[in-house]
C-alpha positions in Angstrom: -41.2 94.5 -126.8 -39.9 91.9 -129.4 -36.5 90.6 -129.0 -35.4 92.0 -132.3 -36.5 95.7 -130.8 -34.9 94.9 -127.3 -31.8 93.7 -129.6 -31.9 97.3 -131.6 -32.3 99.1 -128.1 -28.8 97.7 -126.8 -27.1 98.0 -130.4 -28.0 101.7 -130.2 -27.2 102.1 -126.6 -23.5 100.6 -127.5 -23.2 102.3 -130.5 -23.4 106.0 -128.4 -21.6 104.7 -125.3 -18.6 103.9 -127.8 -19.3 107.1 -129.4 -18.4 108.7 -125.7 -15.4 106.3 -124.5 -13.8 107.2 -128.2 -15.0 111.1 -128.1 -12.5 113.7 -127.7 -13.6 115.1 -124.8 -13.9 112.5 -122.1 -10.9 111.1 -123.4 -9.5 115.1 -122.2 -11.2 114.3 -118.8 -9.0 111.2 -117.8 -5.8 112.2 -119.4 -6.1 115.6 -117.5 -7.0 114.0 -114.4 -10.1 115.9 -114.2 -12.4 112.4 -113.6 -11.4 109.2 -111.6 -8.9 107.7 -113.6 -11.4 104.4 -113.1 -14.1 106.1 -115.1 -12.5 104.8 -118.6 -12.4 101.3 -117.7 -15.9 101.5 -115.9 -17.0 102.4 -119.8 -15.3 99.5 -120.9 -16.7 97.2 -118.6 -20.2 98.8 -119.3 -19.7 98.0 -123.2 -18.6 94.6 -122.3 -21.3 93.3 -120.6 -23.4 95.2 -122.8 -21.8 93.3 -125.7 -22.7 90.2 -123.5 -26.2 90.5 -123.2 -26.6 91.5 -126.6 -24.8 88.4 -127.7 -27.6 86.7 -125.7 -30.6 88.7 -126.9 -28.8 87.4 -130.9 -29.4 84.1 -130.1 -33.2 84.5 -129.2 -34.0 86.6 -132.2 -31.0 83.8 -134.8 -33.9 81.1 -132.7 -37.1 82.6 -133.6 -36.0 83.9 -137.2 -34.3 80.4 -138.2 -38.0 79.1 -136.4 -40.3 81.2 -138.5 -38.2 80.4 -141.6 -39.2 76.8 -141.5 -43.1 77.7 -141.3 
């Protein structure tokens, strides 16, 4: 797998964890108490670090793009 494709894997895997920690419905679940209160910022720590290591997946492809530009 290139990095650009693992870099469009973890852009699409953020973009539907978002979609859940901003979806009606699991929002529902911690306000009535009905999941560990924890869960929400469990999410948030998932699409931190998952921001992370896209951020360092960027700079690999921003590397070999800028690289292959100069050939």
């Amino acid at each position: 797998m290139e990095p650009i494709e693992i870099l469009n894997q973890f852009n699409s895997c953020y973009l539907k964890i978002q979609a859940i920690a901003q979806n009606e419905n699991w929002l529902l679940l911690i306000a009535e108490k009905k999941i560990d209160p924890e869960a929400a910022t469990h999410l948030g720590d998932v699409l931190h670090y998952l921001g992370e290591a896209m951020g360092c997946v960027e700079e690999i492809v921003e590397v070999k793009f800028n690289q292959e530009s100069e050939l």
